[in-house]
C-alpha positions as CSV (number, residue, x, y, z in Angstrom):
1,X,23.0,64.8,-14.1
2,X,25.8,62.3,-13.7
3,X,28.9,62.4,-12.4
4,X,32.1,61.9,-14.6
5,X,36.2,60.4,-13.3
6,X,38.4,62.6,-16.1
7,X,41.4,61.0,-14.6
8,X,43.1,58.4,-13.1
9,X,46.3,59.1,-11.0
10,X,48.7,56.5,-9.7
11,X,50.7,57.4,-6.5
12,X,51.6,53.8,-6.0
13,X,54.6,51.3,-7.0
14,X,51.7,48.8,-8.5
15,X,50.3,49.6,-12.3
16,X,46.5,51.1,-11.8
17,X,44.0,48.8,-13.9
18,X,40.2,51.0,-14.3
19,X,37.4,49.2,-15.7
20,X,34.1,50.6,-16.2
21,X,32.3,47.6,-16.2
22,X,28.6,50.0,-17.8
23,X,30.4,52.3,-20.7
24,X,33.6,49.6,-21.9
25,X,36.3,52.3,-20.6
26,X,39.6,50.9,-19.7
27,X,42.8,52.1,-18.9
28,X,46.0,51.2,-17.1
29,X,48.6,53.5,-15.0
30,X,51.9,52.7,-14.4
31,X,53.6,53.1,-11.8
32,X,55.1,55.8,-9.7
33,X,58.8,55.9,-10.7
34,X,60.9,54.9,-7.0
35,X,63.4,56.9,-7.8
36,X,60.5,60.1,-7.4
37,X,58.9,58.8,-3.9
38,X,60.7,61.0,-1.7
39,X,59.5,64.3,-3.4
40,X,56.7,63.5,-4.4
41,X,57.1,64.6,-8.1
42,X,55.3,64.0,-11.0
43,X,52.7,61.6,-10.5
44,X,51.3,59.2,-13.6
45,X,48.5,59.8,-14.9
46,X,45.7,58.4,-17.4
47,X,44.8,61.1,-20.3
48,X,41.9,63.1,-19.5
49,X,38.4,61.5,-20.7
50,X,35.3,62.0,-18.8
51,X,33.9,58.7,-17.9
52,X,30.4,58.7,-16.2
53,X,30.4,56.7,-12.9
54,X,27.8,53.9,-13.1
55,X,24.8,54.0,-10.9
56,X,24.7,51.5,-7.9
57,X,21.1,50.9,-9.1
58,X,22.1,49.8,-12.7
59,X,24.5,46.4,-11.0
60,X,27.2,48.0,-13.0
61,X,30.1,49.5,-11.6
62,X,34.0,50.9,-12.0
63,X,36.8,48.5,-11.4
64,X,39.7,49.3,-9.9
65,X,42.8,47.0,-9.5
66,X,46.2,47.8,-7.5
67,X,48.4,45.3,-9.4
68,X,47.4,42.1,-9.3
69,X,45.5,42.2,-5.7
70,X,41.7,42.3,-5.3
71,X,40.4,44.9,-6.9
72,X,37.6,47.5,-5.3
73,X,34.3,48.7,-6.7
74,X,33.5,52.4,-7.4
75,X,29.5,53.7,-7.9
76,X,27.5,56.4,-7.3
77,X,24.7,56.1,-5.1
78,X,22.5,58.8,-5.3
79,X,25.0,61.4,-6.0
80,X,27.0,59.9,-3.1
81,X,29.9,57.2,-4.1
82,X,29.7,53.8,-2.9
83,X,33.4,52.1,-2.4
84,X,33.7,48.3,-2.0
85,X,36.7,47.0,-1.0
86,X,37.6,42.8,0.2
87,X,40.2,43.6,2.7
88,X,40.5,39.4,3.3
89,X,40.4,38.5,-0.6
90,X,37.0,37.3,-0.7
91,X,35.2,39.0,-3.3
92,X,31.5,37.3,-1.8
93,X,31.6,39.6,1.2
94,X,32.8,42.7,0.9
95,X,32.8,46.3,3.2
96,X,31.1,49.1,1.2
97,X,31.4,52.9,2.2
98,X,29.6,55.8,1.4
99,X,31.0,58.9,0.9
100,X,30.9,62.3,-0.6
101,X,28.1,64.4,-1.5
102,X,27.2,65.4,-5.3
103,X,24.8,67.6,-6.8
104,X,25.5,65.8,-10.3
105,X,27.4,67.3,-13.4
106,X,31.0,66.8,-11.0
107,X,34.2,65.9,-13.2
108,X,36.7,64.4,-10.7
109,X,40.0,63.1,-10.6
110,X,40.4,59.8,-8.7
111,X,44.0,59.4,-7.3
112,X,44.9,56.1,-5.6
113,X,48.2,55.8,-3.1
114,X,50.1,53.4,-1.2
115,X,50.2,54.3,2.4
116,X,52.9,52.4,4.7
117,X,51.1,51.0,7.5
118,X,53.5,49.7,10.1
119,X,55.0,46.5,8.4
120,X,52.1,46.6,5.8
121,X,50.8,49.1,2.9
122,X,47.6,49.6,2.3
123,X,45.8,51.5,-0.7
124,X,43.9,54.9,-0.1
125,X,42.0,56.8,-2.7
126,X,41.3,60.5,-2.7
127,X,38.6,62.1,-4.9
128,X,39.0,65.7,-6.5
129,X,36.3,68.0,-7.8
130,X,38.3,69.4,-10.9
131,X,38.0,73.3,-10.8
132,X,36.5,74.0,-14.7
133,X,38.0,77.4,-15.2
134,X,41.4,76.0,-15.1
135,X,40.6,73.6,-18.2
136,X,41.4,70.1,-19.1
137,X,44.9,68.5,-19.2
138,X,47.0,66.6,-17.3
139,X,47.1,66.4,-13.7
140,X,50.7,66.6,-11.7
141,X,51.3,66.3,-8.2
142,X,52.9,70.1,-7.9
143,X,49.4,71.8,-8.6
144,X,47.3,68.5,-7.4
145,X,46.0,70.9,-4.7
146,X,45.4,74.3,-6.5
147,X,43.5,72.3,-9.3
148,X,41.2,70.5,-7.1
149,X,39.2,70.5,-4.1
150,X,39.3,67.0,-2.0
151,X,35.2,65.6,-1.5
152,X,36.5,62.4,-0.3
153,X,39.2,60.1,1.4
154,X,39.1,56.5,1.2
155,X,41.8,54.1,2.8
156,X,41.3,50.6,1.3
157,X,42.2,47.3,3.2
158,X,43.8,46.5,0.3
159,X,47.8,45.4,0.9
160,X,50.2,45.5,-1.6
């Protein structure tokens, strides 16, 4: 069974670009609006579409691209995803991490934020197992964490 992103959420003040480089799926999320940082309200979002995450195995892979900086890689690796980020900008050599644990059939929600790091910010994504009783539809930072259980962290070395 394969394991499916049904969302895209973008907790940043850069537009989200995701690529699936195996099934054609694109989309782009704007931006957070600054004026709803310090709440933390609503929270863009793609539409809801389950996209299946391409195997490491098959060379393809899902793109993802924090305005116009080096974008990271997203695959699963035997039901466990494989992030690669370039944290110096050169795509040759890049740092991959493993991380979560599937059993296959998941639909997730893939939220990416900008986190200030001293004088820098740096790009961290969060993975969410979508709870299926609660049905599709948009995601919104109010009821992120009552939708969702978190099955992985990742902070990218990635600066806006």
């Amino acid at each position: 069974m394969t394991i499916k992103i049904v969302q895209v959420v973008n907790n940043t003040c850069e537009t989200v670009r995701y690529e699936n480089l195996q099934s054609g799926y694109s989309v782009q999320v704007k931006p957070k609006d600054p004026k709803k940082w310090e709440n933390n309200d609503w929270i863009p979002c793609s539409d809801y579409h389950e996209d299946t995450v391409p195997t490491k195995s098959s060379g393809k892979y899902i793109r993802i691209t924090v305005g116009d900086k080096v974008p990271f890689k997203l695959s699963d690796d035997r039901w466990t995803f494989s992030f690669v980020d370039y944290p110096d900008g050169d795509t040759r050599e890049g740092n991959e991490r493993r991380l979560g644990t599937f059993e296959g059939g998941e639909k997730l929600v893939l939220r990416v934020d900008g986190l200030e790091n001293l004088d820098k910010v740096q790009v961290a994504t969060t993975i969410y197992k979508v709870d299926e009783s609660l049905g599709a539809g948009h995601v919104t930072a109010s009821v992120l964490s009552s939708l969702a259980t978190a099955v992985s962290l990742v902070l990218m070395a990635v600066f806006l």
